[in-house]
N, CA, C and O atoms as a CHARMM CRD file, in Angstrom:
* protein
*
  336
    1    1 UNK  N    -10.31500 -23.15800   2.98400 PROA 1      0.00000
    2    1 UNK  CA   -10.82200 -21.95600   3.61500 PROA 1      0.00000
    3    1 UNK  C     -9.68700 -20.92700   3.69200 PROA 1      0.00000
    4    1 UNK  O     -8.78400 -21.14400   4.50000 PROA 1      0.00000
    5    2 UNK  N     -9.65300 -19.93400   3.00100 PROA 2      0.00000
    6    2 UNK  CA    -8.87900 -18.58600   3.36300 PROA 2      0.00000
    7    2 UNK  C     -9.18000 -17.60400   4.49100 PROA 2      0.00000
    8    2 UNK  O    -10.22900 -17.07800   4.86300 PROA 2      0.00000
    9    3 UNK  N     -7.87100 -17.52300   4.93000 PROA 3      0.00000
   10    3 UNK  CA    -8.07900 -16.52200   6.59000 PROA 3      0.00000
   11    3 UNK  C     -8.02300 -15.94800   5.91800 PROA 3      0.00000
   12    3 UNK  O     -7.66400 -15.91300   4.74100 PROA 3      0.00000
   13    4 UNK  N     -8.68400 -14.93100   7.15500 PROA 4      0.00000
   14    4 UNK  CA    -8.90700 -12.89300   6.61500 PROA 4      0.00000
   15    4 UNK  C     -8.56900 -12.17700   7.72900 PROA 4      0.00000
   16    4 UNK  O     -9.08800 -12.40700   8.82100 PROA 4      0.00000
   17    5 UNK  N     -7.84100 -11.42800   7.57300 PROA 5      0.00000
   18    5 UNK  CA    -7.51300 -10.54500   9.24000 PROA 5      0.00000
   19    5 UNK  C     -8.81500  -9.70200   9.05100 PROA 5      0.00000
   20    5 UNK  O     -9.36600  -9.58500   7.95700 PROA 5      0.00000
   21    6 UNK  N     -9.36500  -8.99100  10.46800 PROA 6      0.00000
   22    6 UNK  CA   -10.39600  -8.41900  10.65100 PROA 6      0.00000
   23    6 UNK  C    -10.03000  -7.59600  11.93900 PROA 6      0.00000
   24    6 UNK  O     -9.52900  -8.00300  12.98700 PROA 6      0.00000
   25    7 UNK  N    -10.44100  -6.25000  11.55800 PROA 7      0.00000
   26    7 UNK  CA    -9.87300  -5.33400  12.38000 PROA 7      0.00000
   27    7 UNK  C    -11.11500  -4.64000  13.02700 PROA 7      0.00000
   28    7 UNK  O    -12.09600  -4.66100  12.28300 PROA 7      0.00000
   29    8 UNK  N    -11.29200  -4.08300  14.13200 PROA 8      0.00000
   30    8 UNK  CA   -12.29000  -3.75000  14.48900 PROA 8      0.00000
   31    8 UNK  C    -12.48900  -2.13300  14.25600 PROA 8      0.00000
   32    8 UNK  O    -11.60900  -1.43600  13.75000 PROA 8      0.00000
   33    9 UNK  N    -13.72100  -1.64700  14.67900 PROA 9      0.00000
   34    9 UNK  CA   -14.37400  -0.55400  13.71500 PROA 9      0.00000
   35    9 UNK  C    -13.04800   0.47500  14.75100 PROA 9      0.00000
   36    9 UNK  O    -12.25600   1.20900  14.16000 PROA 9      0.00000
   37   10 UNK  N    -13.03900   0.35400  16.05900 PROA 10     0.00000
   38   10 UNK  CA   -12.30300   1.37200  16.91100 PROA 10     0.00000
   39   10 UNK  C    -10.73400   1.44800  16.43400 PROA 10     0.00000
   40   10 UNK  O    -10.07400   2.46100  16.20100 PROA 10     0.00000
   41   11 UNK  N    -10.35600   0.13700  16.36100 PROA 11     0.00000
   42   11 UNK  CA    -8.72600  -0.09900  15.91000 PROA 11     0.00000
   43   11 UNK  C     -8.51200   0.68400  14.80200 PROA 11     0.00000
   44   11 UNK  O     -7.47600   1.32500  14.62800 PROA 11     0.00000
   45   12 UNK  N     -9.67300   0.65800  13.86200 PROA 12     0.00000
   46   12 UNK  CA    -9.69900   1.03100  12.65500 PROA 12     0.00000
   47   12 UNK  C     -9.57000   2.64300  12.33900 PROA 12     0.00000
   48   12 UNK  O     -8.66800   3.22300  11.73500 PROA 12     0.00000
   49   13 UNK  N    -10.83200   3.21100  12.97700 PROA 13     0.00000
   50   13 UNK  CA   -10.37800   4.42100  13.17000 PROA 13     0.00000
   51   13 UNK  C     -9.54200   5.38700  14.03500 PROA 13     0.00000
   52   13 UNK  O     -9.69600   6.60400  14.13200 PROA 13     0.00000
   53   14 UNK  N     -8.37600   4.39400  14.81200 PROA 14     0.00000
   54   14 UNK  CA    -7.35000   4.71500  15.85200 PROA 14     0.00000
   55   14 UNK  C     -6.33100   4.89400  14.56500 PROA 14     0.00000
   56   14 UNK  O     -5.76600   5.97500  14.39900 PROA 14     0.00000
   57   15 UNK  N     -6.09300   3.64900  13.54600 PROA 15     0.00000
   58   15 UNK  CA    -5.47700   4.05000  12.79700 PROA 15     0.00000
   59   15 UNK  C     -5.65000   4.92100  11.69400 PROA 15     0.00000
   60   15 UNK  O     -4.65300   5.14900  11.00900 PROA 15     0.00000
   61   16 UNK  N     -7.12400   5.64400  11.28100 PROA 16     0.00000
   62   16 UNK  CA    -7.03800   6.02900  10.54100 PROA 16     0.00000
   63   16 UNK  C     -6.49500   7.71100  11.14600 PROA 16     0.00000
   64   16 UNK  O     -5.95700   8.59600  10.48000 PROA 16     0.00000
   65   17 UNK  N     -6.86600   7.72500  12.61100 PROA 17     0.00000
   66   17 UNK  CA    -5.94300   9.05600  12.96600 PROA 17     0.00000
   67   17 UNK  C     -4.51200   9.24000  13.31300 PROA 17     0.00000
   68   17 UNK  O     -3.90200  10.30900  13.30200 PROA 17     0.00000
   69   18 UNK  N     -4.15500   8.33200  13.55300 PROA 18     0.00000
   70   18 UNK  CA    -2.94900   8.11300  13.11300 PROA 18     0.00000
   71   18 UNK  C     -2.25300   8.63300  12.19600 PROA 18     0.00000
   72   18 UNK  O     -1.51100   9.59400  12.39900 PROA 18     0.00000
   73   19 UNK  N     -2.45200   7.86800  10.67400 PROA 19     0.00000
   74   19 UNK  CA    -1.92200   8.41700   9.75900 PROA 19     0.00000
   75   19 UNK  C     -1.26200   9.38600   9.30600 PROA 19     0.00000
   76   19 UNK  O     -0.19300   9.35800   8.69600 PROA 19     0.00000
   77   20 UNK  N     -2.03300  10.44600   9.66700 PROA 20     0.00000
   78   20 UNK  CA    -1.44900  11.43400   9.08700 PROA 20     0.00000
   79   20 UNK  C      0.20500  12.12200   9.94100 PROA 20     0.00000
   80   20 UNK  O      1.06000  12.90100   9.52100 PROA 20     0.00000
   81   21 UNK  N      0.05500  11.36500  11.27800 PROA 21     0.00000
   82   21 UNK  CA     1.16000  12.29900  11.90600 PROA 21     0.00000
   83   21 UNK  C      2.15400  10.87400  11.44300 PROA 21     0.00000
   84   21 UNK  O      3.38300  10.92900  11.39100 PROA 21     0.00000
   85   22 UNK  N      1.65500  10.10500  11.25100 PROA 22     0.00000
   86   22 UNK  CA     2.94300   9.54700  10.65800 PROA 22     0.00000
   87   22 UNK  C      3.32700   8.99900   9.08100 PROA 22     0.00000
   88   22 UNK  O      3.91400   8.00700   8.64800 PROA 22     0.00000
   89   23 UNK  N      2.88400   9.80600   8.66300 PROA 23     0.00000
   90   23 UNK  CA     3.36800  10.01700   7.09200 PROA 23     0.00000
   91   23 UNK  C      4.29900  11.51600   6.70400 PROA 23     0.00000
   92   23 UNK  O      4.38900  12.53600   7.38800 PROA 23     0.00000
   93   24 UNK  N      4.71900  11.31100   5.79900 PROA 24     0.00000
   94   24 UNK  CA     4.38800  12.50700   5.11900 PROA 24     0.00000
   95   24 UNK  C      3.48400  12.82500   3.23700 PROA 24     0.00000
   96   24 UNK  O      2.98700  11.86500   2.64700 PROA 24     0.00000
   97   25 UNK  N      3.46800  13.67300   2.87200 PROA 25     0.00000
   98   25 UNK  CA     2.79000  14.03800   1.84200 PROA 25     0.00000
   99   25 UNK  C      3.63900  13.99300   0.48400 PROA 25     0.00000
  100   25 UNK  O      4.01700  15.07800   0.04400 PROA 25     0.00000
  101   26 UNK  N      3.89700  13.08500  -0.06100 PROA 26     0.00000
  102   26 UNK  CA     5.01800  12.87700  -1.35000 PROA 26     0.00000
  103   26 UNK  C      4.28000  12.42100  -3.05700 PROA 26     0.00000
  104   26 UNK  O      3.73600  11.36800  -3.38800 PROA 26     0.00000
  105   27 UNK  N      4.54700  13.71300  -3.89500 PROA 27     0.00000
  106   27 UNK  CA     4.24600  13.59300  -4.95200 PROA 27     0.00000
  107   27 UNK  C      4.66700  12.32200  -5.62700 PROA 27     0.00000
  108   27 UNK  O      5.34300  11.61900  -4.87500 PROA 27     0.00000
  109   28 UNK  N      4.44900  11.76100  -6.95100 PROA 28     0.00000
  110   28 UNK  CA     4.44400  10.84000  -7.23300 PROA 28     0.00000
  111   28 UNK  C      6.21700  10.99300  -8.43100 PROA 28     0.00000
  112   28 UNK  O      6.47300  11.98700  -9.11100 PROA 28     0.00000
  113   29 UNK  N      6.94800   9.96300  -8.35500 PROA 29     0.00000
  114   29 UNK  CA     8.22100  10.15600  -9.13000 PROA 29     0.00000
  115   29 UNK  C      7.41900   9.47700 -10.71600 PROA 29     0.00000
  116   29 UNK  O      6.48100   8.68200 -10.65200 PROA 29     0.00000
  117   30 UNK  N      7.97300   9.94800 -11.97800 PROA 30     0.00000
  118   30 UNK  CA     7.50300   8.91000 -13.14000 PROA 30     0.00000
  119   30 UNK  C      7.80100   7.55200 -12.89500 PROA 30     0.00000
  120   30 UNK  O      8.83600   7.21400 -12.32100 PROA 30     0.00000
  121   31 UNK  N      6.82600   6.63900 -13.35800 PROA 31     0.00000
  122   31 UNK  CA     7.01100   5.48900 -13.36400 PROA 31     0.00000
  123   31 UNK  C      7.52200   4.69900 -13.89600 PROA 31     0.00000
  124   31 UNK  O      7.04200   4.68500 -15.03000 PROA 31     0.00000
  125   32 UNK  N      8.64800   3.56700 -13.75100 PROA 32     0.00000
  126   32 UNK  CA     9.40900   3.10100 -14.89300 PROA 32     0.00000
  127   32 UNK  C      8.33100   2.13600 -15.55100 PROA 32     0.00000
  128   32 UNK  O      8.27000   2.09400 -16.78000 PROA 32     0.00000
  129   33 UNK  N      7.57700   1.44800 -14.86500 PROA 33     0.00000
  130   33 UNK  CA     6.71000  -0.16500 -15.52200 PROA 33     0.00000
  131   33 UNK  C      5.49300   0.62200 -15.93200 PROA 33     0.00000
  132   33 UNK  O      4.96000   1.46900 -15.21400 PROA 33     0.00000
  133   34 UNK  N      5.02100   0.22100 -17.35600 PROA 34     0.00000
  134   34 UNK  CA     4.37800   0.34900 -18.08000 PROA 34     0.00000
  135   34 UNK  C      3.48200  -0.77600 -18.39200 PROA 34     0.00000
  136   34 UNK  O      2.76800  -0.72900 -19.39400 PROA 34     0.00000
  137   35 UNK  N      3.47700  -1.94800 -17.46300 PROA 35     0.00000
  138   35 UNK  CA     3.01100  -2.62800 -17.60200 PROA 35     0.00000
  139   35 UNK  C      1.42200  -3.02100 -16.72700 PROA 35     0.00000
  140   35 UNK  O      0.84500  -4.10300 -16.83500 PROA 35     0.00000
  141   36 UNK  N      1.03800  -2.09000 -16.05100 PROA 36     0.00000
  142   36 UNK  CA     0.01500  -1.87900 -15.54700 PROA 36     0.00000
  143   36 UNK  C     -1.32100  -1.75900 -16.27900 PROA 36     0.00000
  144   36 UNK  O     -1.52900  -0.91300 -17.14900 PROA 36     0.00000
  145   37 UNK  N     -2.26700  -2.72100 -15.84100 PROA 37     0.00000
  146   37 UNK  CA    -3.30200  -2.36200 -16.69400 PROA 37     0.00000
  147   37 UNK  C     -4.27800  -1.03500 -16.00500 PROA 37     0.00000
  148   37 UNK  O     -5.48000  -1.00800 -16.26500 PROA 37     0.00000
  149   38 UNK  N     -3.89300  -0.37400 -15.45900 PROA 38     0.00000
  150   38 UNK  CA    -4.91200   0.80300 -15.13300 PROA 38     0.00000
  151   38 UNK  C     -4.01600   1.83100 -15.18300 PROA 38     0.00000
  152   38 UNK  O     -3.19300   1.83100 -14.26900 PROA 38     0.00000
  153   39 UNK  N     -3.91500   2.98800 -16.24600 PROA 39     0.00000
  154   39 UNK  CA    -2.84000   3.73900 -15.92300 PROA 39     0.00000
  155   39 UNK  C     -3.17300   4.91600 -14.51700 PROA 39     0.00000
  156   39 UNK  O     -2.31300   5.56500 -13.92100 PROA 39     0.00000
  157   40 UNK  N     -4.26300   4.92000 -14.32600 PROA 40     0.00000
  158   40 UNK  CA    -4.66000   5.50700 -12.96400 PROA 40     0.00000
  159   40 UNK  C     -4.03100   5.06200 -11.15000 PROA 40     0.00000
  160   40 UNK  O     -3.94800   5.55000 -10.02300 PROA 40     0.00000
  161   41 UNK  N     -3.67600   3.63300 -12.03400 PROA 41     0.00000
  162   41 UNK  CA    -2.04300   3.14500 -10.96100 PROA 41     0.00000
  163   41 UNK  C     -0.71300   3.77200 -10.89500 PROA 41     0.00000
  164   41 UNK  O      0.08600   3.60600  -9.97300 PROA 41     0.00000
  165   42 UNK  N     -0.54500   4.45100 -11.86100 PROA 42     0.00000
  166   42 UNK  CA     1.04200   4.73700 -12.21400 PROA 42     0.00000
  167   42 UNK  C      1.41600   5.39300 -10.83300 PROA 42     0.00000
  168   42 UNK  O      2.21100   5.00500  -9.97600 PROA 42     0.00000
  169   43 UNK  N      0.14100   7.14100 -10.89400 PROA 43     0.00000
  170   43 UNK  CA     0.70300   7.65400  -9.90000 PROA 43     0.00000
  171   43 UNK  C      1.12700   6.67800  -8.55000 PROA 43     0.00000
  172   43 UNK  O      2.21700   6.60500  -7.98200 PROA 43     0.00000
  173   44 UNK  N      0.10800   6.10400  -8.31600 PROA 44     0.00000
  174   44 UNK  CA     0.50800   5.55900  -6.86900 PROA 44     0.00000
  175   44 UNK  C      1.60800   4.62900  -6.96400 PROA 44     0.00000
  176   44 UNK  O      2.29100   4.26600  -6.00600 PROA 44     0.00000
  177   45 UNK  N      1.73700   4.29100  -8.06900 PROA 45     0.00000
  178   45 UNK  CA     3.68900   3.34200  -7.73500 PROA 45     0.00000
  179   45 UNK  C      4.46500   4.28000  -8.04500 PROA 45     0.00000
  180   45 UNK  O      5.64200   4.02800  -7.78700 PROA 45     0.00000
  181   46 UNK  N      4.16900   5.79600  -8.74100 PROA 46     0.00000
  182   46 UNK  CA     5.22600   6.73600  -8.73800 PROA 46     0.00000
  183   46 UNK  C      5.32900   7.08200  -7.59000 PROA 46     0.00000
  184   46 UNK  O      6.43600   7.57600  -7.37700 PROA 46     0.00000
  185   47 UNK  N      4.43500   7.04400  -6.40300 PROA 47     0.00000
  186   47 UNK  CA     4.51100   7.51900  -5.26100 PROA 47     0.00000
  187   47 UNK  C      5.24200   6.61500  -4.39500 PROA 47     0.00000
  188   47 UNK  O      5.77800   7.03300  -3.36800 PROA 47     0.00000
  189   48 UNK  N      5.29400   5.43300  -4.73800 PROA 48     0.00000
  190   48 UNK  CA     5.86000   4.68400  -3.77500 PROA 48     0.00000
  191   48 UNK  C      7.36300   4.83400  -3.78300 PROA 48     0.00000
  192   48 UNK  O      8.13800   4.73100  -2.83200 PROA 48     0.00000
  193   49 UNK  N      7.60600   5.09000  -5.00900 PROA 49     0.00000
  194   49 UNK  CA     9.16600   5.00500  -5.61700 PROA 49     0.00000
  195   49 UNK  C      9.83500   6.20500  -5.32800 PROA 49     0.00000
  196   49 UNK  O     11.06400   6.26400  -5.37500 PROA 49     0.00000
  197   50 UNK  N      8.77800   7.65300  -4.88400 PROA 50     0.00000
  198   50 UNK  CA     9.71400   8.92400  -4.87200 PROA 50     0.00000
  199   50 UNK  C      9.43100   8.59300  -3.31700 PROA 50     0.00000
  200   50 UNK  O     10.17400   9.33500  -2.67600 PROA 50     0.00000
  201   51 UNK  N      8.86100   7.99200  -2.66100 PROA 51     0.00000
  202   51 UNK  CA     9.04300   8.27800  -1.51600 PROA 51     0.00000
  203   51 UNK  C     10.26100   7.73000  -0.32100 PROA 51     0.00000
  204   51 UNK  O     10.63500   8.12600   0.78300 PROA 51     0.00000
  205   52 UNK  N     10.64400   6.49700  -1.32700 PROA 52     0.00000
  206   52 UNK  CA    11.26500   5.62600  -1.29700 PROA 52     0.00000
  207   52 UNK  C     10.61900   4.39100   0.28400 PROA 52     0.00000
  208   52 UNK  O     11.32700   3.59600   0.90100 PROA 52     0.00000
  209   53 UNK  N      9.64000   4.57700   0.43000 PROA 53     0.00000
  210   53 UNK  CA     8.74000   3.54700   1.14900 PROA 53     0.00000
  211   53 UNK  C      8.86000   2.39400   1.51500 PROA 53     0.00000
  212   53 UNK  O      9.63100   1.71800   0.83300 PROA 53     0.00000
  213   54 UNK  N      8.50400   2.03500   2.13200 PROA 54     0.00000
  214   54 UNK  CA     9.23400   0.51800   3.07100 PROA 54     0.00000
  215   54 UNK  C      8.27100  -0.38400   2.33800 PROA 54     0.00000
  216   54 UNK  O      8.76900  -1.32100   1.71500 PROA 54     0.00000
  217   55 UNK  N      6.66400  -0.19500   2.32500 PROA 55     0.00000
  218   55 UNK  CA     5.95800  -1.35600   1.25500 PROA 55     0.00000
  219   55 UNK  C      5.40300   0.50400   0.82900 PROA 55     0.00000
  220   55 UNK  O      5.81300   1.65500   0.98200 PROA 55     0.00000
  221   56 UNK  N      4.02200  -0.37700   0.12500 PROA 56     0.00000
  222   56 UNK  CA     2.39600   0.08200  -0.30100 PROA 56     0.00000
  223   56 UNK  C      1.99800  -1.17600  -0.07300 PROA 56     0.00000
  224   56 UNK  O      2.35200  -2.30000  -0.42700 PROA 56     0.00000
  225   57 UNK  N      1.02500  -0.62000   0.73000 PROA 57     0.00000
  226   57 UNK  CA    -0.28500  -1.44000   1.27900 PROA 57     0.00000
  227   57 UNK  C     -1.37900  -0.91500   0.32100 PROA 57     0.00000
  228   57 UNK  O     -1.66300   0.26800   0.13200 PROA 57     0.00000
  229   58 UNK  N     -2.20200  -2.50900  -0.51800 PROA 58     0.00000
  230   58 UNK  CA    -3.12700  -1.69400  -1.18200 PROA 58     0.00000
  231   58 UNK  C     -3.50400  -3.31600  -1.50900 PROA 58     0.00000
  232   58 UNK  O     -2.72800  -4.27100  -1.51500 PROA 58     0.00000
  233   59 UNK  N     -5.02300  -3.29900  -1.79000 PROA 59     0.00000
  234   59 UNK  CA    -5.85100  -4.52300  -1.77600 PROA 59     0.00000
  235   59 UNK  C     -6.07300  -4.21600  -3.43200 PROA 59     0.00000
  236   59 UNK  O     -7.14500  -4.66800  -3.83700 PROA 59     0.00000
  237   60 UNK  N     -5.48800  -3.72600  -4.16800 PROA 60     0.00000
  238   60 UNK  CA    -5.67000  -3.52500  -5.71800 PROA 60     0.00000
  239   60 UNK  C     -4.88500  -4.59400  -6.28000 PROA 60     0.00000
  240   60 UNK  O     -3.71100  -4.72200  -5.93300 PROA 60     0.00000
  241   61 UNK  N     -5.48500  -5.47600  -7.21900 PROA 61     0.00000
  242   61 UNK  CA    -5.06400  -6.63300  -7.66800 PROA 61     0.00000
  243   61 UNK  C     -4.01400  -5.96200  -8.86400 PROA 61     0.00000
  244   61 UNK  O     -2.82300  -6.21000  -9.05300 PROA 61     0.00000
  245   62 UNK  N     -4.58800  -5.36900  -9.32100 PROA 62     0.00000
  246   62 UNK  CA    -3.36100  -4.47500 -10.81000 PROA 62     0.00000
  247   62 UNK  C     -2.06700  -4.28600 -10.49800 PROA 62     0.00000
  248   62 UNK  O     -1.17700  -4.15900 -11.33800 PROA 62     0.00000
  249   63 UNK  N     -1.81400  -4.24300  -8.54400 PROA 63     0.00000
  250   63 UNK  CA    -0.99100  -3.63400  -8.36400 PROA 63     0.00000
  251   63 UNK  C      0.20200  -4.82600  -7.65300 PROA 63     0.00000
  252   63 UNK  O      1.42700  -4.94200  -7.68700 PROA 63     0.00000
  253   64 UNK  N     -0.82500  -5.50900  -7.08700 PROA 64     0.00000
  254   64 UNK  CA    -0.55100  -6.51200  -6.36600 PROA 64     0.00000
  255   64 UNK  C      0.47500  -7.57500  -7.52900 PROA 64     0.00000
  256   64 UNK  O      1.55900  -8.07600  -7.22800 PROA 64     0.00000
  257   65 UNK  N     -0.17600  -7.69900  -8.75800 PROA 65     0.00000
  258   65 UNK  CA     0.80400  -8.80600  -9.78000 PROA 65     0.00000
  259   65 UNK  C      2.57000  -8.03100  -9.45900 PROA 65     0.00000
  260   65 UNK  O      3.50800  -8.54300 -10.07100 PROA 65     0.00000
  261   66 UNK  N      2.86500  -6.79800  -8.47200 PROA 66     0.00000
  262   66 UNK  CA     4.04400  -6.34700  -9.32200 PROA 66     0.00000
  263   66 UNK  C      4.65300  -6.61900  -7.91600 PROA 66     0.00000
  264   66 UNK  O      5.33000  -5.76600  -7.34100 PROA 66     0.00000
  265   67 UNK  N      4.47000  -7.45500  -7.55500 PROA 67     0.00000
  266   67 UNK  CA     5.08400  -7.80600  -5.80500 PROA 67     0.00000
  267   67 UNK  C      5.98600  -8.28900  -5.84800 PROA 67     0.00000
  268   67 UNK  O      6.60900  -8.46700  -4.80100 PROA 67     0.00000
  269   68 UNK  N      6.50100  -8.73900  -7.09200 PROA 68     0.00000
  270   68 UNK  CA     8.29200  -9.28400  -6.77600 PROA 68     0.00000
  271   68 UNK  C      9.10700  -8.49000  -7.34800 PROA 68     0.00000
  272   68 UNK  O     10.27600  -8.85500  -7.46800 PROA 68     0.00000
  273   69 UNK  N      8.69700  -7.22400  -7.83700 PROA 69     0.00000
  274   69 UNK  CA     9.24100  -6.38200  -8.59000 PROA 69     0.00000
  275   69 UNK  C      9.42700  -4.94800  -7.29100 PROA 69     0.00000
  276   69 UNK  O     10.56800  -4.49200  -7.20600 PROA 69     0.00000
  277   70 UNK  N      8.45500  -4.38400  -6.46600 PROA 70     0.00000
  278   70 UNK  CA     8.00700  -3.45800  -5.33500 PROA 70     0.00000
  279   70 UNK  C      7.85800  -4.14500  -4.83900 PROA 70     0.00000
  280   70 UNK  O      7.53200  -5.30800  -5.07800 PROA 70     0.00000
  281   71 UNK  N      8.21200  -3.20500  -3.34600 PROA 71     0.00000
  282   71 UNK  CA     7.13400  -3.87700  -1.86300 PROA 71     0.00000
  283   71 UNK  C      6.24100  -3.07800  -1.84700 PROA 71     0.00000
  284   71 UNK  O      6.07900  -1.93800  -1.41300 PROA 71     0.00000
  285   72 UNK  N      5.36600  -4.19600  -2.65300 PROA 72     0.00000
  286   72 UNK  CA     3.93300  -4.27300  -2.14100 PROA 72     0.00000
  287   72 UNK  C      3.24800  -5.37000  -1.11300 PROA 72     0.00000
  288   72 UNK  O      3.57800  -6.55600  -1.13300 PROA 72     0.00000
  289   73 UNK  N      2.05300  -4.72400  -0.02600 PROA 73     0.00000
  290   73 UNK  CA     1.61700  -5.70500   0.78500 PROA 73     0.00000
  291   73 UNK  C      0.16500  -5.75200   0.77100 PROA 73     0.00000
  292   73 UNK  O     -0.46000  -4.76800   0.37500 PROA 73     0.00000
  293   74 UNK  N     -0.29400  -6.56100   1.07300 PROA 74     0.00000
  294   74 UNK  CA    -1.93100  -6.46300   1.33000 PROA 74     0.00000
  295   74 UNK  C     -2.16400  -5.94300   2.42500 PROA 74     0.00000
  296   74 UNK  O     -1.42000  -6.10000   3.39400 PROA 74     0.00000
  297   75 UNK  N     -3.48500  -5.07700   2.44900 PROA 75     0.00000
  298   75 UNK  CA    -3.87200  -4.87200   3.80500 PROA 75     0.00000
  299   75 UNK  C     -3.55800  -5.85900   5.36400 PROA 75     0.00000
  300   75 UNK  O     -3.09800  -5.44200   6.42600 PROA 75     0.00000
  301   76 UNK  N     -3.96400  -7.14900   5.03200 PROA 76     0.00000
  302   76 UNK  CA    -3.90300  -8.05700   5.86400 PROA 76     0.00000
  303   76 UNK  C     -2.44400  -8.83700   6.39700 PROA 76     0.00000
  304   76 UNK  O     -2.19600  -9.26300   7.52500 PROA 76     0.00000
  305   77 UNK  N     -1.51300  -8.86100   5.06500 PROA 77     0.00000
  306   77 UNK  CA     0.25900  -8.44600   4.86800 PROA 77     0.00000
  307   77 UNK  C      0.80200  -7.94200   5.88500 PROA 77     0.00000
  308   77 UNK  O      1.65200  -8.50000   6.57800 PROA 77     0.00000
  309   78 UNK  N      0.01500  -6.03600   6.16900 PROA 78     0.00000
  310   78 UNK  CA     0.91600  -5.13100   6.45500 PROA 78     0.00000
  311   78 UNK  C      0.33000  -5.22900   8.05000 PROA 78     0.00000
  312   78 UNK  O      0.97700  -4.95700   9.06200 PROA 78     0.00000
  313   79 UNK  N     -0.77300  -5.59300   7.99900 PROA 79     0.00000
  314   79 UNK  CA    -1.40000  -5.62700   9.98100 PROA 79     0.00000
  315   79 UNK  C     -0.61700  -6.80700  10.68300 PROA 79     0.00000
  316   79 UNK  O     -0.13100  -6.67800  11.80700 PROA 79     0.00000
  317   80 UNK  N     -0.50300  -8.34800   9.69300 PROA 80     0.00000
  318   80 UNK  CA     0.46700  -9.19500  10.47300 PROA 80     0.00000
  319   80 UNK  C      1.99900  -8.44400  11.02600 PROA 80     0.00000
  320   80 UNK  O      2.26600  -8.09500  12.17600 PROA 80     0.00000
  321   81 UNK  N      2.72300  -8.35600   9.99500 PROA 81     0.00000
  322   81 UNK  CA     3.99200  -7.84300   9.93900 PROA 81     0.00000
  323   81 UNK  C      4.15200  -6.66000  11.07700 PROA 81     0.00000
  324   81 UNK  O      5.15000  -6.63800  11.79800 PROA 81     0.00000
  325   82 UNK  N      3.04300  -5.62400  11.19600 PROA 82     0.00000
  326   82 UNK  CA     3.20700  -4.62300  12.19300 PROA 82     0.00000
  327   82 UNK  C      2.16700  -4.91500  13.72100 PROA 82     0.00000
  328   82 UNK  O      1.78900  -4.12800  14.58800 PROA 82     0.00000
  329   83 UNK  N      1.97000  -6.27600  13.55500 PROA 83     0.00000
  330   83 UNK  CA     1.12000  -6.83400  15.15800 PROA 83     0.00000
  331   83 UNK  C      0.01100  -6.05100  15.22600 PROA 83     0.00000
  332   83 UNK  O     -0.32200  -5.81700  16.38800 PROA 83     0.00000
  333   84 UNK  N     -0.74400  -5.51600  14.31100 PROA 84     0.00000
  334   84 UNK  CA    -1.65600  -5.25800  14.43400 PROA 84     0.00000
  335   84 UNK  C     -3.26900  -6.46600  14.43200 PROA 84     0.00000
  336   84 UNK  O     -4.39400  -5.99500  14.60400 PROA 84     0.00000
């Protein structure tokens, strides 16, 4: 049996207002790995890389194979790690 974190609908949209005051807005740098099968990924690991970002959180499997290469986390990853 695989656990699943499960967040509730309020938590959910607490964080989705959130967000924005704690980000900022960062174009995407070129990407060095070419090894992605969706090139509609690039931007978002160019983004991770100009932003210089602590992970990407993203439930995309294309993206997910490159996890020992980036920090990348899963949704469920990034809610343990931050006690959510």
């Amino acid at each position: 049996m695989s656990s699943r974190l499960t967040i509730g609908d309020f938590d959910f949209l607490e964080l989705l207002d959130r967000l924005p005051l704690l980000g900022d807005v960062i174009g995407p740098a070129d990407s060095p790995d070419s090894s992605l099968s969706h090139a509609d990924d690039l931007p978002v690991l160019g983004t991770l890389l100009a932003a210089g970002a602590d992970a990407l959180v993203t439930g995309d499997k294309d993206l997910l194979v490159l996890v020992s290469f980036y920090p990348i986390l899963t949704p469920a990853e990034f809610c343990r790690r931050s006690g959510l």
